[in-house]
C-alpha positions as a printed Julia matrix, in Angstrom:
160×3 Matrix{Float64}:
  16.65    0.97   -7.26
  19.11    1.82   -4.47
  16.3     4.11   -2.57
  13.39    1.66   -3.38
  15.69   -1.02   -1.15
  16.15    1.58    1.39
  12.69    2.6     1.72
  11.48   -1.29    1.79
  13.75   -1.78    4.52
  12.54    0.82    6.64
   9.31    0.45    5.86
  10.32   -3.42    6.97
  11.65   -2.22   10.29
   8.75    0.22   10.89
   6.05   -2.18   10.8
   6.63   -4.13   14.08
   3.81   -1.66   15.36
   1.01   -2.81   12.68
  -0.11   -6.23   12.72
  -0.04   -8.32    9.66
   1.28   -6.63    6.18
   0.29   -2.95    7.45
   2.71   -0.17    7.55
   2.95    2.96    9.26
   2.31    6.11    7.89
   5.1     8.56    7.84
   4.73    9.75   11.58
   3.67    6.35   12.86
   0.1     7.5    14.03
  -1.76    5.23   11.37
  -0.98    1.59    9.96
  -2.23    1.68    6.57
  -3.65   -1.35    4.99
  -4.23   -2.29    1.88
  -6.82   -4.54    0.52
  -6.94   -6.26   -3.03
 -10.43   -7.14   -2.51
 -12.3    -5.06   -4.84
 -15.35   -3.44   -4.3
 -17.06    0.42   -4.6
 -16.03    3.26   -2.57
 -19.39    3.02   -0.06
 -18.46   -0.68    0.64
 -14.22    0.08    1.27
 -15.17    2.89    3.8
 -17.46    0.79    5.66
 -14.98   -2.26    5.34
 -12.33    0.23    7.1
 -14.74    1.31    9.51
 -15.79   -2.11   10.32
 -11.8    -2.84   11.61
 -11.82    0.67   13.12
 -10.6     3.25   10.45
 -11.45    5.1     7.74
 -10.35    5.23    3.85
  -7.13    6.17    4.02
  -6.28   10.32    3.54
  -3.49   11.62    2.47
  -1.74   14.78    4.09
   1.84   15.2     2.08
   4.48   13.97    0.31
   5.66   11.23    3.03
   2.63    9.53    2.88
   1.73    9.55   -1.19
   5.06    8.05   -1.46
   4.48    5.26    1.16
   1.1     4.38   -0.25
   2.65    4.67   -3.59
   4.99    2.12   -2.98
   1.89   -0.05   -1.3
   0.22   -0.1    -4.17
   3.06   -0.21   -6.78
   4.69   -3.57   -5.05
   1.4    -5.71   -3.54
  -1.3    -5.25   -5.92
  -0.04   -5.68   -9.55
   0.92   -9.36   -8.51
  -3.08   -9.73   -6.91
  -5.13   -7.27   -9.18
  -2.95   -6.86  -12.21
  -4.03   -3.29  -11.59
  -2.33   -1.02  -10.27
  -4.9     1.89   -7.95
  -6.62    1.26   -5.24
  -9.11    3.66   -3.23
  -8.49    6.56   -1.04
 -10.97    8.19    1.29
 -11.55   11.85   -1.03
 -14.23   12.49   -2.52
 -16.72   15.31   -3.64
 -19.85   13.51   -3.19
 -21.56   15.68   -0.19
 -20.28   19.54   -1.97
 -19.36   19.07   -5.19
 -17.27   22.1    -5.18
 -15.35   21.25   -2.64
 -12.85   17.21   -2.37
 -13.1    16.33    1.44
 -11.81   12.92    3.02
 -13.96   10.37    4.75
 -11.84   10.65    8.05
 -12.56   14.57    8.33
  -8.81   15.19    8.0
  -8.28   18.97    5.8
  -7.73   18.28    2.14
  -4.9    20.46    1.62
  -1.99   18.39   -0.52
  -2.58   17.05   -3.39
   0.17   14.73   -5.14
   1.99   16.76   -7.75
   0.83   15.86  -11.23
  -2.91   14.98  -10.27
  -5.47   17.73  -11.68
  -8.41   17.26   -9.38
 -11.93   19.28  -10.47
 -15.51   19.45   -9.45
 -16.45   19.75  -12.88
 -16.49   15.79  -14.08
 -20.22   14.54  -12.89
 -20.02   11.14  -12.08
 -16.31   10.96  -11.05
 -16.47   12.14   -7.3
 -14.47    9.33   -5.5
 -10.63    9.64   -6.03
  -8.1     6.71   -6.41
  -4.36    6.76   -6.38
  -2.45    4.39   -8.85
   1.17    2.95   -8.42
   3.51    6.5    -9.57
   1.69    8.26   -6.8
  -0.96   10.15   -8.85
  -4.42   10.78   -7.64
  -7.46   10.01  -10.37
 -11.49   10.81  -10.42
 -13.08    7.92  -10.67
 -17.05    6.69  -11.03
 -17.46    5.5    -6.87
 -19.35    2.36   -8.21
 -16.55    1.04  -10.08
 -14.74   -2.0    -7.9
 -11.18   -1.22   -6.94
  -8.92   -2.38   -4.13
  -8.54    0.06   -1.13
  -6.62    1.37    1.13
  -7.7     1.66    5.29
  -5.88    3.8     7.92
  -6.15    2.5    11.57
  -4.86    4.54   14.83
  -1.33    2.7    15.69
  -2.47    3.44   18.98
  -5.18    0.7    18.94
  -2.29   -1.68   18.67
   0.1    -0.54   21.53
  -1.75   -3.42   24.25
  -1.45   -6.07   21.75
   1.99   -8.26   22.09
   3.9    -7.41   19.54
   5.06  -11.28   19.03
   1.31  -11.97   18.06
   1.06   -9.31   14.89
């Protein structure tokens, strides 16, 4: 309970540099939002493209555990459910999980079992303890967008 306060508190702090309920990523490059709207995985990656980002990716343990915590404490009260999307997916090499932002997919979240062998399930979400799931891309889910923090730096920061 003790670290959950902690981490809320920084992640509190943190956020002056993302507008609205976004927080930054671990090293502060990206504000990641998250959206309860749900809708399939084409749709969310266009949505996050349309405010100038991509699904969000996911490179180690930092970040799982900050988007962990996103989806753990602000969607059960929207959704009552408790993943959201993530920009993987095997849907141009099915042998291969890539993310939508061309980041390299090399960490996956300890506990997930990812394969290329599941047709149908080639879009990946991440649920509130920070595991990753397959899922069908047409089924609706909230999402989660990464932005550049940079886009933000000429914006006062008593308007966000």
């Amino acid at each position: 309970m003790k670290s959950c306060l902690i981490l809320l508190a920084l992640l509190l702090l943190a956020s002056a540099q993302c507008p609205g309920r976004a927080i930054p990523n671990s090293d502060k490059s990206k504000c990641l939002h998250l959206f309860v709207t749900k809708t399939d995985f084409l749709l969310a990656d266009q949505m996050c493209r349309l405010i100038g980002g991509h699904l969000v990716s996911i490179s180690n343990v930092e970040d799982n555990d900050i988007i962990q915590f996103l989806v753990r404490e602000q969607l059960p009260r929207y959704t009552g459910r408790e993943t959201a999307w993530t920009g993987g997916n095997n849907l141009l090499d099915y042998d291969s999980w890539t993310w939508t932002d061309g980041q390299p997919f090399n960490y996956t979240s300890e506990g997930s079992e990812l394969t290329t062998a599941v047709p149908g399930f080639n879009c990946l979400v991440i649920s509130a303890m920070g595991l990753w799931f397959q899922a069908e891309c047409f089924r609706n889910e909230s999402f989660l967008c990464a932005t550049d923090s940079s886009m933000y730096d000429h914006i006062d920061s008593s308007l966000l």
